[in-house]
PDBQT receptor file of N, H, CA, C and O in Angstrom, charges set to zero:
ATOM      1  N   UNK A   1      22.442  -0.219 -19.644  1.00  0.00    +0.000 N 
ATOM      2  CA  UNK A   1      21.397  -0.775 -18.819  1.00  0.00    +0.000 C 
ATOM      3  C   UNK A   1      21.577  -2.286 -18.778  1.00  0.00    +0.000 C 
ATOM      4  O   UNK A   1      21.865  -2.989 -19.746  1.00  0.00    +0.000 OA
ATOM      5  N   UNK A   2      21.346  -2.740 -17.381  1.00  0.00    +0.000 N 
ATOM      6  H   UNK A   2      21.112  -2.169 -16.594  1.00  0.00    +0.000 HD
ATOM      7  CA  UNK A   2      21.737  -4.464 -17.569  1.00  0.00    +0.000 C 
ATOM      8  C   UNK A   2      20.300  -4.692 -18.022  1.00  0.00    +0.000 C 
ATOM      9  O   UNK A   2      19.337  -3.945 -17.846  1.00  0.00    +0.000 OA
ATOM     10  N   UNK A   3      20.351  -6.104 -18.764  1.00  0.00    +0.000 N 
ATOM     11  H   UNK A   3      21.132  -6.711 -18.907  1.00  0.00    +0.000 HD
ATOM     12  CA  UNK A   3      19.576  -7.103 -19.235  1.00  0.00    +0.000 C 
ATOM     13  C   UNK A   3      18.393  -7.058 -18.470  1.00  0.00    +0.000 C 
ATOM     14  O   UNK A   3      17.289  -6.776 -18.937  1.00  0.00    +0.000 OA
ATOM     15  N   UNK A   4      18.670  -7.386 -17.078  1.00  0.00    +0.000 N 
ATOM     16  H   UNK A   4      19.567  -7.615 -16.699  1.00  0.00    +0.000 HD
ATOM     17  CA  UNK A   4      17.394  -7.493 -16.557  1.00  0.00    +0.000 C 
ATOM     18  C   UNK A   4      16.902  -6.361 -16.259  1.00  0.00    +0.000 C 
ATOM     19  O   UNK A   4      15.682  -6.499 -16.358  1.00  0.00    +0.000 OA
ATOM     20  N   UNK A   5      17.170  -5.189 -15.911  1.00  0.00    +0.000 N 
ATOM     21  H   UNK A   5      18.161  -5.076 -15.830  1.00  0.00    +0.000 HD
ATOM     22  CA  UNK A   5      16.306  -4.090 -16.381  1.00  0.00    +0.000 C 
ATOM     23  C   UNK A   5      15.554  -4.221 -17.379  1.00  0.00    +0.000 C 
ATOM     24  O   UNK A   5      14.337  -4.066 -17.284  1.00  0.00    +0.000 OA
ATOM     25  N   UNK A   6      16.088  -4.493 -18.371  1.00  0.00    +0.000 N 
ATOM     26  H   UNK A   6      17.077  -4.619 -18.448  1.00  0.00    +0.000 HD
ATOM     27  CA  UNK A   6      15.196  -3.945 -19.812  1.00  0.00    +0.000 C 
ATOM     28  C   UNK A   6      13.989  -5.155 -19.981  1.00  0.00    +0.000 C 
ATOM     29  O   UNK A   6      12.899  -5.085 -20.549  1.00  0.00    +0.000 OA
ATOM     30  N   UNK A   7      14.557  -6.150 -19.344  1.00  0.00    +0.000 N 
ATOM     31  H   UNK A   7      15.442  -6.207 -18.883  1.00  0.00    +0.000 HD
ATOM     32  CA  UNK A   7      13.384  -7.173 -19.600  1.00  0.00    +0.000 C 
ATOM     33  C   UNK A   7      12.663  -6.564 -18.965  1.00  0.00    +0.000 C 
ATOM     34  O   UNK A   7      11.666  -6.101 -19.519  1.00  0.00    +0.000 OA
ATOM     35  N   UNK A   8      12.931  -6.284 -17.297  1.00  0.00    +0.000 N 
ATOM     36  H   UNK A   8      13.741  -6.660 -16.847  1.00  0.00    +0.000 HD
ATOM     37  CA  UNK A   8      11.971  -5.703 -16.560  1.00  0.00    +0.000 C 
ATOM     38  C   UNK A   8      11.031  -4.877 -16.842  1.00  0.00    +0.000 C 
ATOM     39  O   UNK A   8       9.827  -5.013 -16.624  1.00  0.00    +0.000 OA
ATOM     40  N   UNK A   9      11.613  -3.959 -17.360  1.00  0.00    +0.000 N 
ATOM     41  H   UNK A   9      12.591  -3.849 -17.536  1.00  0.00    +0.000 HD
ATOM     42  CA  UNK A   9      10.872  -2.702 -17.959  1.00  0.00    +0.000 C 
ATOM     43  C   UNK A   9       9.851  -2.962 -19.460  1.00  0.00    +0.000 C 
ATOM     44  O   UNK A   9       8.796  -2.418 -19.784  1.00  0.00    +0.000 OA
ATOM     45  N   UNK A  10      10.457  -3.739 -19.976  1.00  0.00    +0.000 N 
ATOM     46  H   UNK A  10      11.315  -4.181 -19.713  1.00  0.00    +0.000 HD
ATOM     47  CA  UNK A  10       9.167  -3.834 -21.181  1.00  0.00    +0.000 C 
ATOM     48  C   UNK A  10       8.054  -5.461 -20.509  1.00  0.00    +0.000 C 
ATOM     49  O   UNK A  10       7.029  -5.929 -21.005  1.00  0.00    +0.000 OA
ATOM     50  N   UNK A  11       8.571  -5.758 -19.682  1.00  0.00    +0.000 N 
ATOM     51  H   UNK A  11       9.403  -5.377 -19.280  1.00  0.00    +0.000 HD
ATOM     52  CA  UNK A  11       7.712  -6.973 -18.781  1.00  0.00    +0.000 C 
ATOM     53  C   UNK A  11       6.331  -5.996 -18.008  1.00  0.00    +0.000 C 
ATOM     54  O   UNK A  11       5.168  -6.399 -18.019  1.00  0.00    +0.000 OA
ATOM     55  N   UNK A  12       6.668  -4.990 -17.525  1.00  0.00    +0.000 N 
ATOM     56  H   UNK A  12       7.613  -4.663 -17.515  1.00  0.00    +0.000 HD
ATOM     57  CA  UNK A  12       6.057  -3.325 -17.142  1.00  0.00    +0.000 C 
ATOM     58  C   UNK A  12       5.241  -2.539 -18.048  1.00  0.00    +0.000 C 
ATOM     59  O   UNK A  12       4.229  -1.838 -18.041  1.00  0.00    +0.000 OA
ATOM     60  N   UNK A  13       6.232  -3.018 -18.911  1.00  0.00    +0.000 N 
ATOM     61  H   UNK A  13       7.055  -3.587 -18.917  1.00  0.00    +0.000 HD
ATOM     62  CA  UNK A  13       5.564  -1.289 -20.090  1.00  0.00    +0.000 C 
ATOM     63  C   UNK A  13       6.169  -0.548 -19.872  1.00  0.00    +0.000 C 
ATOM     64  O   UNK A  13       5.619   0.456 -20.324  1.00  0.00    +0.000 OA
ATOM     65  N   UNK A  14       7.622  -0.116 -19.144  1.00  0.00    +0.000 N 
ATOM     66  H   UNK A  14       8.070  -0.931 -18.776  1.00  0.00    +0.000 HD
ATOM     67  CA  UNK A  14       7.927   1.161 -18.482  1.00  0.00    +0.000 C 
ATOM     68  C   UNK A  14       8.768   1.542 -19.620  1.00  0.00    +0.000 C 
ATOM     69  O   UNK A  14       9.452   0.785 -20.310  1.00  0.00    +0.000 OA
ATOM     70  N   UNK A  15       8.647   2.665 -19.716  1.00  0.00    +0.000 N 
ATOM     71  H   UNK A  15       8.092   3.280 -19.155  1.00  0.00    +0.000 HD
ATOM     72  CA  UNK A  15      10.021   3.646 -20.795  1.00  0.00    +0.000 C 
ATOM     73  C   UNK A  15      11.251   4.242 -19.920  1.00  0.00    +0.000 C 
ATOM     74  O   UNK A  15      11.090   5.008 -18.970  1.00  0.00    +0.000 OA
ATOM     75  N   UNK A  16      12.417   3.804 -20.354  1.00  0.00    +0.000 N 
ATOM     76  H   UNK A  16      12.548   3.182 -21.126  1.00  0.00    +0.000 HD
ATOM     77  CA  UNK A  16      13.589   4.206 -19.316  1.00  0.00    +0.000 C 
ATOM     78  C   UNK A  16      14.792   4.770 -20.283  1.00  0.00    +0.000 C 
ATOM     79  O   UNK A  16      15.646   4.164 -20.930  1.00  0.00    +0.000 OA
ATOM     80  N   UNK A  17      14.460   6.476 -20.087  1.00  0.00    +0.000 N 
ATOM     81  H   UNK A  17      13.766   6.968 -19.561  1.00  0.00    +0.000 HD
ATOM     82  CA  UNK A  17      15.161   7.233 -20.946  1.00  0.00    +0.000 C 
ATOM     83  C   UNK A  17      16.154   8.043 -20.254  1.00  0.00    +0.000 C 
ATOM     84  O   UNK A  17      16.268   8.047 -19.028  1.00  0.00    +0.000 OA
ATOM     85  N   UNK A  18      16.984   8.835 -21.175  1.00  0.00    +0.000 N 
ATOM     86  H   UNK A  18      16.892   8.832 -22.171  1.00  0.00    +0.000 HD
ATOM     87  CA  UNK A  18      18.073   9.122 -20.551  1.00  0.00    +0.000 C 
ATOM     88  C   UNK A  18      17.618  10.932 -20.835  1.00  0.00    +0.000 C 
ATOM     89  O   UNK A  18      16.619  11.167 -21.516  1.00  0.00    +0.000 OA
ATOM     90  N   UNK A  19      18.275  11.856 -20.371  1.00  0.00    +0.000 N 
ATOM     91  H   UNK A  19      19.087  11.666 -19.819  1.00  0.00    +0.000 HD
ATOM     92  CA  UNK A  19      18.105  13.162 -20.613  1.00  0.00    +0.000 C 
ATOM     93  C   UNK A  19      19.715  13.907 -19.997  1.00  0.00    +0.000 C 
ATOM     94  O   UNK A  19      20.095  13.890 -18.826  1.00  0.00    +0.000 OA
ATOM     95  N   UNK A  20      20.137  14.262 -20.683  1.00  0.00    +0.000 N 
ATOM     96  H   UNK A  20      19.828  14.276 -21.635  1.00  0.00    +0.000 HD
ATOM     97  CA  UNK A  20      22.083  14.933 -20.545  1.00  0.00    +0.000 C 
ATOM     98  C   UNK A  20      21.755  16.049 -21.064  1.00  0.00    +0.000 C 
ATOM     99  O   UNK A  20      20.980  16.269 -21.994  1.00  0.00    +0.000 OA
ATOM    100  N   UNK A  21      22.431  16.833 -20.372  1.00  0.00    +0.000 N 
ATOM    101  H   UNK A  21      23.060  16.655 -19.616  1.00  0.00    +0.000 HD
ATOM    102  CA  UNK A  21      22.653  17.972 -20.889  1.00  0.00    +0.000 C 
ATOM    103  C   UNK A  21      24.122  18.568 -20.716  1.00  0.00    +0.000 C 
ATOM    104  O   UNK A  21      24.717  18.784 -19.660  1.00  0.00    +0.000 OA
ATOM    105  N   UNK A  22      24.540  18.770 -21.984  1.00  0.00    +0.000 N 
ATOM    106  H   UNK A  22      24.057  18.594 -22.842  1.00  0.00    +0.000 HD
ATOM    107  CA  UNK A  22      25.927  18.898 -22.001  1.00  0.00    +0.000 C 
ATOM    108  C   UNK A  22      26.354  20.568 -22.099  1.00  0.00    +0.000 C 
ATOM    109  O   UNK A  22      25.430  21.368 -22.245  1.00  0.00    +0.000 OA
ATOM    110  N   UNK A  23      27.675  21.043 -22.021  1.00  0.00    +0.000 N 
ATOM    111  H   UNK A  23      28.426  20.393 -21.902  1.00  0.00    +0.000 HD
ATOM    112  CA  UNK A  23      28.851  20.199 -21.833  1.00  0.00    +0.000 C 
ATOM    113  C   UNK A  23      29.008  20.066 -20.105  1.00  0.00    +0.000 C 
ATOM    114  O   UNK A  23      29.542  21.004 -19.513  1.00  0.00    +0.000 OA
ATOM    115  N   UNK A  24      28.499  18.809 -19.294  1.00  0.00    +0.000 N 
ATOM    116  H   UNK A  24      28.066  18.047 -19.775  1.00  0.00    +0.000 HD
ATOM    117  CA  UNK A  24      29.526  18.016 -18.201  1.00  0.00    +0.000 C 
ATOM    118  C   UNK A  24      30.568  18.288 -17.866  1.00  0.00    +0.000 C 
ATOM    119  O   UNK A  24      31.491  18.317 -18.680  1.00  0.00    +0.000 OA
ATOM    120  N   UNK A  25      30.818  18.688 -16.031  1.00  0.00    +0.000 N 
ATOM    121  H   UNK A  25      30.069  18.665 -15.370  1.00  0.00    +0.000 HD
ATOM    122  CA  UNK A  25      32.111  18.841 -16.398  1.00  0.00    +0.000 C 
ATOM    123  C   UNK A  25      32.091  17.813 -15.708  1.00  0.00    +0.000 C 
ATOM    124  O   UNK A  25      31.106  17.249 -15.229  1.00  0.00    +0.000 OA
ATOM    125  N   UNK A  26      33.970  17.334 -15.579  1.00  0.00    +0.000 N 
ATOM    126  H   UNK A  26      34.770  17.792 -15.967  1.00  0.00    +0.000 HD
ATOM    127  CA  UNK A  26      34.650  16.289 -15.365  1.00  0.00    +0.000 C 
ATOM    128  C   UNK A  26      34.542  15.981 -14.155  1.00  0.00    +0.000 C 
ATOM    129  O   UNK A  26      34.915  16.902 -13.428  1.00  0.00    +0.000 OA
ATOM    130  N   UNK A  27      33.937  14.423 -13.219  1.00  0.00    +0.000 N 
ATOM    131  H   UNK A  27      33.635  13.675 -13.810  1.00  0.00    +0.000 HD
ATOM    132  CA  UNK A  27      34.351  14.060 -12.004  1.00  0.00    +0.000 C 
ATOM    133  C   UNK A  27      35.055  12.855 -11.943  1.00  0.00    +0.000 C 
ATOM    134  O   UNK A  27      34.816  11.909 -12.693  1.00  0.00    +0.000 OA
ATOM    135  N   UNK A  28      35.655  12.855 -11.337  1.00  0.00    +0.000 N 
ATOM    136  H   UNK A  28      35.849  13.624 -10.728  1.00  0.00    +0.000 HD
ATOM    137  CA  UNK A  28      36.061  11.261 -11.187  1.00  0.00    +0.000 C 
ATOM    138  C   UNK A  28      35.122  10.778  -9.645  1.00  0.00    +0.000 C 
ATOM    139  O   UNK A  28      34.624  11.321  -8.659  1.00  0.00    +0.000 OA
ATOM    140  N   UNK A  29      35.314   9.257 -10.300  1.00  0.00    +0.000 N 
ATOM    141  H   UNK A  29      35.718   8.816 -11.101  1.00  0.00    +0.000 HD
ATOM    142  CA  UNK A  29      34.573   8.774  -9.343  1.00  0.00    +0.000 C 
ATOM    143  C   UNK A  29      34.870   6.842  -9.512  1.00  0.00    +0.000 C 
ATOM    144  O   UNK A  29      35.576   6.493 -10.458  1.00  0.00    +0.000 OA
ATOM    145  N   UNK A  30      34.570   6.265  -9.017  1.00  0.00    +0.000 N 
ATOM    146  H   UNK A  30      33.996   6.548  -8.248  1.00  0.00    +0.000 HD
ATOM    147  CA  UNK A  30      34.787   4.761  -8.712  1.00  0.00    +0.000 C 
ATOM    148  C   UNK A  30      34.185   4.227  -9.524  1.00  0.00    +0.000 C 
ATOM    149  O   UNK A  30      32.986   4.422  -9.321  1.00  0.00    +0.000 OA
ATOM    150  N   UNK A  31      34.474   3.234 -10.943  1.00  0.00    +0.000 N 
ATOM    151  H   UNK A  31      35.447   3.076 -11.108  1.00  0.00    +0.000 HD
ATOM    152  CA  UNK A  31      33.155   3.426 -11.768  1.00  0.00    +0.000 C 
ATOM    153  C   UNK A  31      32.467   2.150 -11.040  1.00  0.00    +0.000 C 
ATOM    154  O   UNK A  31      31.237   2.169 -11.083  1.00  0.00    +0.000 OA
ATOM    155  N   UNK A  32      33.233   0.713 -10.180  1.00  0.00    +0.000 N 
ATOM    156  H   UNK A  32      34.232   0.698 -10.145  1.00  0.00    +0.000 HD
ATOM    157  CA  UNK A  32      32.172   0.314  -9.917  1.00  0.00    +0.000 C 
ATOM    158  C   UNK A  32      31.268   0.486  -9.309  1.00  0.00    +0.000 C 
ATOM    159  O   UNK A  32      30.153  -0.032  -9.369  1.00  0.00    +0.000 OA
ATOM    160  N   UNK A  33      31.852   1.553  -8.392  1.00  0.00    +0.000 N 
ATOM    161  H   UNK A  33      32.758   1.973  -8.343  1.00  0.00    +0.000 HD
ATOM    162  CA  UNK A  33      30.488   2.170  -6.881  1.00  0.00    +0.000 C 
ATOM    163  C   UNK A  33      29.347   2.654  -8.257  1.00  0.00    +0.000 C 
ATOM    164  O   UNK A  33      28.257   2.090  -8.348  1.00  0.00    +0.000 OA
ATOM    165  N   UNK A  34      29.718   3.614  -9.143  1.00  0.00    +0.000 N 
ATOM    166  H   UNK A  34      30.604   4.073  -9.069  1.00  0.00    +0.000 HD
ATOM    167  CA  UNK A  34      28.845   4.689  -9.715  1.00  0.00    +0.000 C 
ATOM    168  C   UNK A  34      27.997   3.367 -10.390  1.00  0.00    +0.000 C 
ATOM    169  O   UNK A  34      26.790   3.354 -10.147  1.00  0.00    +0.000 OA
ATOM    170  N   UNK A  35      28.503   2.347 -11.153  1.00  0.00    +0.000 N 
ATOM    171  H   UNK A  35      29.483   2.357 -11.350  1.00  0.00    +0.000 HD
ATOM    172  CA  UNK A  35      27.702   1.290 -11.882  1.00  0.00    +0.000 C 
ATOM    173  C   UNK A  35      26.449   0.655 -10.648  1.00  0.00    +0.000 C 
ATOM    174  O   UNK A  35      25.298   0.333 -10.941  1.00  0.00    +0.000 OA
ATOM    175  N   UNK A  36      27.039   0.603  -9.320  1.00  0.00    +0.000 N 
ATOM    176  H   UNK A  36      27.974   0.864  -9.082  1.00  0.00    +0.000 HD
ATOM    177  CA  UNK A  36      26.181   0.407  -8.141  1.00  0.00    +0.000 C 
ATOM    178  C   UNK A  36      24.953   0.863  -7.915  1.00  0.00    +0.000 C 
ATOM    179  O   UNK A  36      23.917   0.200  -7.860  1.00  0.00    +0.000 OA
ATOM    180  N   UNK A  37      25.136   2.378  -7.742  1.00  0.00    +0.000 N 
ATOM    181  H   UNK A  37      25.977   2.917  -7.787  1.00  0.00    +0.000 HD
ATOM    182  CA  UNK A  37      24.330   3.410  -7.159  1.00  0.00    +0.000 C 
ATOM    183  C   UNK A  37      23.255   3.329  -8.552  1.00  0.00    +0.000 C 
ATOM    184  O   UNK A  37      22.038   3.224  -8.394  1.00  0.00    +0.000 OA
ATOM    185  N   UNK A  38      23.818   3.387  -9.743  1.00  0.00    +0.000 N 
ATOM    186  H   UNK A  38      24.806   3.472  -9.871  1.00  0.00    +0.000 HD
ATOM    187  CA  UNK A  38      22.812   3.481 -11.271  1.00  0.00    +0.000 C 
ATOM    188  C   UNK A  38      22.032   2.309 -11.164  1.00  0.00    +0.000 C 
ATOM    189  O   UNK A  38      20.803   2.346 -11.098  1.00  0.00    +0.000 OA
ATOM    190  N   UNK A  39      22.831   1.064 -11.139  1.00  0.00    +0.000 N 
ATOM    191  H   UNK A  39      23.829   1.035 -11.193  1.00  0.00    +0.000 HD
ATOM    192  CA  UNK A  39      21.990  -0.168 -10.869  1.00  0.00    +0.000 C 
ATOM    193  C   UNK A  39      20.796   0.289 -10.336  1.00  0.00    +0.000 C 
ATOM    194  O   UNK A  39      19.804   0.718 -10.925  1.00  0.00    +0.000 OA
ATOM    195  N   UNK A  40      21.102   0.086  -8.623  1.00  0.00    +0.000 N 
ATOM    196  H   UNK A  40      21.908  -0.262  -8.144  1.00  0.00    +0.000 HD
ATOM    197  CA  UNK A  40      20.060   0.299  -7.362  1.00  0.00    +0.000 C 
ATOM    198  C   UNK A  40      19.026   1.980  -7.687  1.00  0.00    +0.000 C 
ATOM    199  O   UNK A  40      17.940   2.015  -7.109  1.00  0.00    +0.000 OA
ATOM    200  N   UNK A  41      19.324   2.959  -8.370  1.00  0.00    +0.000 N 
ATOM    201  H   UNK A  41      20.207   2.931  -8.840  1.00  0.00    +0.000 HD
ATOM    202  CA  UNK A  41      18.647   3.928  -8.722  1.00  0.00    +0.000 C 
ATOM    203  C   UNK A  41      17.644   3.341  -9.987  1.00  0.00    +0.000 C 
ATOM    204  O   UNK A  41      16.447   3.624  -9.947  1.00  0.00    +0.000 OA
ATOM    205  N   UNK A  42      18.078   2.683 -10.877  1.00  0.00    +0.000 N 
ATOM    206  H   UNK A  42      19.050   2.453 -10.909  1.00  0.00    +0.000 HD
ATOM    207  CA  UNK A  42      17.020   2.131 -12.349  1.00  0.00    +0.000 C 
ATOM    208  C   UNK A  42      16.393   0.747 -11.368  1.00  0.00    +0.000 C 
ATOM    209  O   UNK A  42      15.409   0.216 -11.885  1.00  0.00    +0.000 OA
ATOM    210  N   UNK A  43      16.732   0.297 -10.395  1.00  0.00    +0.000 N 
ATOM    211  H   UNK A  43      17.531   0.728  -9.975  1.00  0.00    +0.000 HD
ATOM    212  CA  UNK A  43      15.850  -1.206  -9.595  1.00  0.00    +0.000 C 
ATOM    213  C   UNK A  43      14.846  -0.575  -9.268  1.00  0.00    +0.000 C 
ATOM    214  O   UNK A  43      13.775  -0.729  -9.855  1.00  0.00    +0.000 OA
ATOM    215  N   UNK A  44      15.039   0.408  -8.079  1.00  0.00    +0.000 N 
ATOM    216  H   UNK A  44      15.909   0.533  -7.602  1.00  0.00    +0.000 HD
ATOM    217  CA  UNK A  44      14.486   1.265  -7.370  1.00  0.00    +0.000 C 
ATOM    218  C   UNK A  44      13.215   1.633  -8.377  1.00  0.00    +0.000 C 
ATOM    219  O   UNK A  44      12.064   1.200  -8.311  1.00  0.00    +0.000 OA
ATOM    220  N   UNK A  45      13.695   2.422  -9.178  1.00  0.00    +0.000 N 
ATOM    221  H   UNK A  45      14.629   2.774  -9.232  1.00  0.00    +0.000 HD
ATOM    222  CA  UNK A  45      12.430   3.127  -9.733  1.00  0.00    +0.000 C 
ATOM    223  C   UNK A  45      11.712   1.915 -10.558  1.00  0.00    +0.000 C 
ATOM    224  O   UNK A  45      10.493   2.058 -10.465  1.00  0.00    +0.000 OA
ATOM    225  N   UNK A  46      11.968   1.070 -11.131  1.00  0.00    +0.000 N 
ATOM    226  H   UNK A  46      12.958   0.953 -11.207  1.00  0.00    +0.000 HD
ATOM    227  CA  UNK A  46      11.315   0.167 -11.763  1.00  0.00    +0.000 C 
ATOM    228  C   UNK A  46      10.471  -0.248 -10.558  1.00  0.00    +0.000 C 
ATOM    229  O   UNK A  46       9.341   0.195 -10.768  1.00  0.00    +0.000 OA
ATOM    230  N   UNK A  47      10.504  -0.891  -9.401  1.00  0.00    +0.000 N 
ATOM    231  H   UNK A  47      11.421  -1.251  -9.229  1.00  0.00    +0.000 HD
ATOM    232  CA  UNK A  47       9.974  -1.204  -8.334  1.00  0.00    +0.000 C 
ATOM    233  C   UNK A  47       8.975  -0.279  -8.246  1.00  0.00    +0.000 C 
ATOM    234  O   UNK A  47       7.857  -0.793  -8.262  1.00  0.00    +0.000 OA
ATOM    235  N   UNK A  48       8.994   0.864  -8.161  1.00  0.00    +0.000 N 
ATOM    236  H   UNK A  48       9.903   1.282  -8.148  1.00  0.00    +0.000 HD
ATOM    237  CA  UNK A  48       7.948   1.956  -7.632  1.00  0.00    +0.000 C 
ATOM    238  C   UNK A  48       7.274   2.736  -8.831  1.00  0.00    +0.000 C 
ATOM    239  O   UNK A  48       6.582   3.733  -8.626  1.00  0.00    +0.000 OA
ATOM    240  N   UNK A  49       7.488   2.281  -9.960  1.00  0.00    +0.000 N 
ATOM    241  H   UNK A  49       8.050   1.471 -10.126  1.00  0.00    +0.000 HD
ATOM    242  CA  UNK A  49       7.048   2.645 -11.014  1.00  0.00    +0.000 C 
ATOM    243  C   UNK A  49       5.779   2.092 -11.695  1.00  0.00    +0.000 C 
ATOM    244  O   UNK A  49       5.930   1.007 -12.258  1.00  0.00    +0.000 OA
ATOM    245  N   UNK A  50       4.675   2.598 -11.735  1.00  0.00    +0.000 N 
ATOM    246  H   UNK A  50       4.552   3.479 -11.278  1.00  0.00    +0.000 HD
ATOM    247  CA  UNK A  50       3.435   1.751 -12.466  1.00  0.00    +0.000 C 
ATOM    248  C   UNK A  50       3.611   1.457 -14.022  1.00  0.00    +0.000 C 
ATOM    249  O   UNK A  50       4.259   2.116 -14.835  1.00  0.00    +0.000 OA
ATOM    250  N   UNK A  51       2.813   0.216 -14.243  1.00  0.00    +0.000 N 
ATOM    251  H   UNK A  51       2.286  -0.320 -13.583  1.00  0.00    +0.000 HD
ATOM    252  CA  UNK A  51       2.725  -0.108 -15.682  1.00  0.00    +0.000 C 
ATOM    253  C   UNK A  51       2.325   0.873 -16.593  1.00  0.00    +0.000 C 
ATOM    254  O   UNK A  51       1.208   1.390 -16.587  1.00  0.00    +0.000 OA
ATOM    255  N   UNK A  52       3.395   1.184 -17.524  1.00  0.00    +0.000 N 
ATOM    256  H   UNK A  52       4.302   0.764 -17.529  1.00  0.00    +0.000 HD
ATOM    257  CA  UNK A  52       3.128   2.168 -18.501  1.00  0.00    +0.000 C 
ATOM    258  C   UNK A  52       3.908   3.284 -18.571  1.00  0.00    +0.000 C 
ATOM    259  O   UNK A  52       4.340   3.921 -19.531  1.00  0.00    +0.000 OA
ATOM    260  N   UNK A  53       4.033   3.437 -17.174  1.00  0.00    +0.000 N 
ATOM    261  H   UNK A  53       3.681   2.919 -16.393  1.00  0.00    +0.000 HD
ATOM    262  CA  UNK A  53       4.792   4.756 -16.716  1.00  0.00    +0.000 C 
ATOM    263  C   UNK A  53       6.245   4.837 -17.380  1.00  0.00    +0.000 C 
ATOM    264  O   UNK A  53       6.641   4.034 -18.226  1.00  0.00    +0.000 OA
ATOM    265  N   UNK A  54       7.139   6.134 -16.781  1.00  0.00    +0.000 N 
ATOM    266  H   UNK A  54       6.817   6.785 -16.094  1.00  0.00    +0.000 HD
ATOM    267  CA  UNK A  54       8.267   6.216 -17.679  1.00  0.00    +0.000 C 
ATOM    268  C   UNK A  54       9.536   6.613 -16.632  1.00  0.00    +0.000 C 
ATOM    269  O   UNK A  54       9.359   7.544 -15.846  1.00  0.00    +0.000 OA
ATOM    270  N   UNK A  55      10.332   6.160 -16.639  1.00  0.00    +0.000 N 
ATOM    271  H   UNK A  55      10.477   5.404 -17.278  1.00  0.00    +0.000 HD
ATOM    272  CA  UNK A  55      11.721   6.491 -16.176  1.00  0.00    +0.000 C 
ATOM    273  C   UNK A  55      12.655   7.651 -16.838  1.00  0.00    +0.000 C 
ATOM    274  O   UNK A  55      12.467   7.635 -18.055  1.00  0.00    +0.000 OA
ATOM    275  N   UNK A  56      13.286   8.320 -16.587  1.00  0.00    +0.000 N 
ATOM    276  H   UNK A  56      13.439   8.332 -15.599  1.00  0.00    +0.000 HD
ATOM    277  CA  UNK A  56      14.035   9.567 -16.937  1.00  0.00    +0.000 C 
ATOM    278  C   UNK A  56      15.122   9.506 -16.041  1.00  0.00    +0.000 C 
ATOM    279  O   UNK A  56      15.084  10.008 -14.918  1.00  0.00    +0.000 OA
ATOM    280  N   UNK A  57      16.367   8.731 -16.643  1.00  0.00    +0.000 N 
ATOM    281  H   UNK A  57      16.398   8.323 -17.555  1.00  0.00    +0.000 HD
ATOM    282  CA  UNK A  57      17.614   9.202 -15.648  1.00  0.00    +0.000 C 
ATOM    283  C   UNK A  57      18.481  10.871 -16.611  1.00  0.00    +0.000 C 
ATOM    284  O   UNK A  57      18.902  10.894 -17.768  1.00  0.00    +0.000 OA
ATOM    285  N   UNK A  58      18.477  11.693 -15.880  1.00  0.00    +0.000 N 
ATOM    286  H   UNK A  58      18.135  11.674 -14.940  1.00  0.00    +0.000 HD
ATOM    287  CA  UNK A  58      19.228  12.596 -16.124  1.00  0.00    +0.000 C 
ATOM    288  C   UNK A  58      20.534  13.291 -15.094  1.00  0.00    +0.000 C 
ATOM    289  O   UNK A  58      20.689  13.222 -13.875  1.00  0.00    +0.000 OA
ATOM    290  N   UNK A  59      21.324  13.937 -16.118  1.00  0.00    +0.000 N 
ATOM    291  H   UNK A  59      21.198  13.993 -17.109  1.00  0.00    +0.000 HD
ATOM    292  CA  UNK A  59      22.202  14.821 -15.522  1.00  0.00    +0.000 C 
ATOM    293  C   UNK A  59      22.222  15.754 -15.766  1.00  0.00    +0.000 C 
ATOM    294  O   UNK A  59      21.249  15.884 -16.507  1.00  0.00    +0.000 OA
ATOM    295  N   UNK A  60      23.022  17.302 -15.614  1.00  0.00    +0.000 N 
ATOM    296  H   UNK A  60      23.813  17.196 -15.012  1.00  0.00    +0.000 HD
ATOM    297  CA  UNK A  60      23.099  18.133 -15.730  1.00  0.00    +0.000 C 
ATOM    298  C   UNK A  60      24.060  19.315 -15.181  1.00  0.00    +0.000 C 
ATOM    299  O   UNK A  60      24.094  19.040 -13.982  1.00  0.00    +0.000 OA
ATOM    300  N   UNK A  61      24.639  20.151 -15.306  1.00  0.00    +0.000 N 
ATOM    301  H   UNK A  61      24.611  20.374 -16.281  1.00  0.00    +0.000 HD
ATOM    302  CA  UNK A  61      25.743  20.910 -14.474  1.00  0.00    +0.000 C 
ATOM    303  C   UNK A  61      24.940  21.825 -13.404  1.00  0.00    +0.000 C 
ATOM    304  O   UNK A  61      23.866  22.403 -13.572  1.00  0.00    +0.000 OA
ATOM    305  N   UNK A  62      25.781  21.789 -12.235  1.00  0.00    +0.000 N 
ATOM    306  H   UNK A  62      26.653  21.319 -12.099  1.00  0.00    +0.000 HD
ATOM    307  CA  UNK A  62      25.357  22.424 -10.997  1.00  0.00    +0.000 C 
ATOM    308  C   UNK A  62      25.318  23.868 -11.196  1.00  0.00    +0.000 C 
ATOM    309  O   UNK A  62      26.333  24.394 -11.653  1.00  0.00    +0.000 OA
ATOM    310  N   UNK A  63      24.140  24.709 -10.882  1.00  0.00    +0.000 N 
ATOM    311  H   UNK A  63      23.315  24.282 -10.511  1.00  0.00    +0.000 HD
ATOM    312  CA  UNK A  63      25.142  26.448 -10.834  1.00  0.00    +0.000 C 
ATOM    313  C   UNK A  63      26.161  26.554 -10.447  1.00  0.00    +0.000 C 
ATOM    314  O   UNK A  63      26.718  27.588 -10.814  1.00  0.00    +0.000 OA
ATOM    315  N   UNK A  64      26.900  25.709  -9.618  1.00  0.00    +0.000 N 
ATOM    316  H   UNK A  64      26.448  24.869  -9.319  1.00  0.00    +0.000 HD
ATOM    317  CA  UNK A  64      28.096  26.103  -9.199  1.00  0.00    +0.000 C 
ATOM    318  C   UNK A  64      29.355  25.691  -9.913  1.00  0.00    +0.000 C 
ATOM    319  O   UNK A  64      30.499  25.941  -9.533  1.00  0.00    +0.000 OA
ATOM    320  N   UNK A  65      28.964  24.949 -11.120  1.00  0.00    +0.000 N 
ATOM    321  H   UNK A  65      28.034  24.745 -11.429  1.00  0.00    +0.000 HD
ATOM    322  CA  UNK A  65      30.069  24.163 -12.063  1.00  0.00    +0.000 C 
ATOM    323  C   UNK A  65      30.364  25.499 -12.504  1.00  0.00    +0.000 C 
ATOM    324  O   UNK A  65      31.238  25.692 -13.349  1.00  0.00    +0.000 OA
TER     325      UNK A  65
């Protein structure tokens, strides 16, 4: 998580947790696009998120994995 997230988020009150569920399978992907999209997805929700409230980024395998 960058810096200013986390300031952000305890500047909020917000809790910004993670939830995986393993075993993942393998994608490749661009890591700076993917560092992009995570950025702008944890901005995003901090933005639209009320004081106190909580963030949950998760993953998980598709039925079709």
């Amino acid at each position: 998580m960058q810096l200013s997230h986390f300031l952000r988020s305890k500047k909020q009150e917000v809790i910004i947790s993670t939830d995986i569920y393993y075993p993942l399978p393998k994608v490749e992907f661009d890591p700076l696009r993917i560092t992009q999209v995570l950025d702008n997805l944890i901005s995003n929700s901090l933005k639209f998120t009320p004081r106190g409230g909580k963030i949950v980024v998760s993953a998980s395998p598709s039925k079709e994995s």
